[in-house]
Wavefront OBJ file of the C-alpha trace (Angstrom):
o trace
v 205.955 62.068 116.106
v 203.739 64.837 114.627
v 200.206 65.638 116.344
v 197.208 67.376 115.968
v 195.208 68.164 118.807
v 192.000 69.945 118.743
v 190.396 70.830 121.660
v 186.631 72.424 122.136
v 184.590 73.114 124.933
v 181.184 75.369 124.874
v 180.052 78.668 126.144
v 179.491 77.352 129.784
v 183.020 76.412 130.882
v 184.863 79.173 128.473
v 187.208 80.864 130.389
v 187.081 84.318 128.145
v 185.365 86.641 130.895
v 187.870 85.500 133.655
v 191.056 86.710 133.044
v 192.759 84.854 135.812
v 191.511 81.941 134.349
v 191.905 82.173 130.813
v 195.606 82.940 132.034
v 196.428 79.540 134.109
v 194.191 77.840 130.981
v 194.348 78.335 127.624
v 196.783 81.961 128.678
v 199.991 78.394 129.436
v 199.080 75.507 127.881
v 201.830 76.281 125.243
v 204.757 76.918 128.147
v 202.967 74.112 129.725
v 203.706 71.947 126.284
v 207.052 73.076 126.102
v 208.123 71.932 129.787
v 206.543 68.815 129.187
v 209.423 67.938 126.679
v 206.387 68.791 123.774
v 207.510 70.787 120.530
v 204.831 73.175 119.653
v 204.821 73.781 115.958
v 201.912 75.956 116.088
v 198.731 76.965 117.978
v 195.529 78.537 117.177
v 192.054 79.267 118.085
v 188.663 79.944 117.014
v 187.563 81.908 119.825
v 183.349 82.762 118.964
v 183.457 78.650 118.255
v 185.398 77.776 121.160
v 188.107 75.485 119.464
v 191.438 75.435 119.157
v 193.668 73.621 117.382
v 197.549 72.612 118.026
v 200.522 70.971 115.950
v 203.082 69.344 118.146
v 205.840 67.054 118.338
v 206.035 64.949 120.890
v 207.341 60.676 121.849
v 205.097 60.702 124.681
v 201.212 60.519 125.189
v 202.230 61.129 128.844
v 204.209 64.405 127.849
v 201.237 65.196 125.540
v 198.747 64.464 128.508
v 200.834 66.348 131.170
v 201.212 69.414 128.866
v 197.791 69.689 127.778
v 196.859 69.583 131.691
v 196.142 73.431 131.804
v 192.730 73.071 129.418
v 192.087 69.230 130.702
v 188.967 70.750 132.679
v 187.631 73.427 130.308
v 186.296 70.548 127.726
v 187.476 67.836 125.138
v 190.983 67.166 123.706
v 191.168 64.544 120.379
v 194.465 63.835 119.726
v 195.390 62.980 116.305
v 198.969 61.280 114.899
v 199.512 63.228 111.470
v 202.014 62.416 109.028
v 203.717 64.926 105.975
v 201.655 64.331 102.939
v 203.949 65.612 100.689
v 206.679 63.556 101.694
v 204.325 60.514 102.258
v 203.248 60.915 98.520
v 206.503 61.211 97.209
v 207.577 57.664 99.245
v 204.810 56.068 97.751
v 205.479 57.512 94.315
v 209.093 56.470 94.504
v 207.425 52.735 95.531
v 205.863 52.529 92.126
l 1 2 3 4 5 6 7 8 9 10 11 12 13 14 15 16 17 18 19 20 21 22 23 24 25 26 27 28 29 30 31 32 33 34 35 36 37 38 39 40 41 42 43 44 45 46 47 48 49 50 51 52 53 54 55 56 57 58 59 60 61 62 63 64 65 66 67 68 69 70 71 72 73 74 75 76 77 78 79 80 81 82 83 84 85 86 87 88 89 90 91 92 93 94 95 96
């Protein structure tokens, strides 16, 4: 199942000025994705607004939880199940 996760947190707990800890954060939450049996389609951020944003695959919110566990303490994850709208519209088309 496809998900979007977007994660924020704010200037205080930003990790940007410590490498070491930008590193074991935001630096591996994608290998930490991967080893938690979590496809990562794609990953980006808005640094100067402190987001970022993820597309993954995953059949577990325990994989999903245990994979995001790098950023867990540096603010707020929503995690979003997100479907193909193209292919969504064309099943409903095709129901007409």
């Amino acid at each position: 199942m496809i998900f979007h996760v977007y994660h924020s947190h704010n200037e205080l707990t930003c990790p940007i000025n410590d490498t070491d800890l930008f590193l074991s954060s935001f630096g591996s939450v994608v290998d930490s994705l991967e080893a938690n049996n979590v496809e990562v389609i794609g990953a980006w951020i808005d640094g100067p607004g402190h987001k970022s944003f993820y597309i993954i695959d995953a059949d577990s919110a325990d994989d999903i939880h245990n994979g995001l566990h790098p950023i867990i303490a540096r603010g707020t994850a929503v995690i979003t199940p997100v479907a193909d709208l193209q292919e969504r519209s064309r099943e409903v088309a095709e129901g007409q």
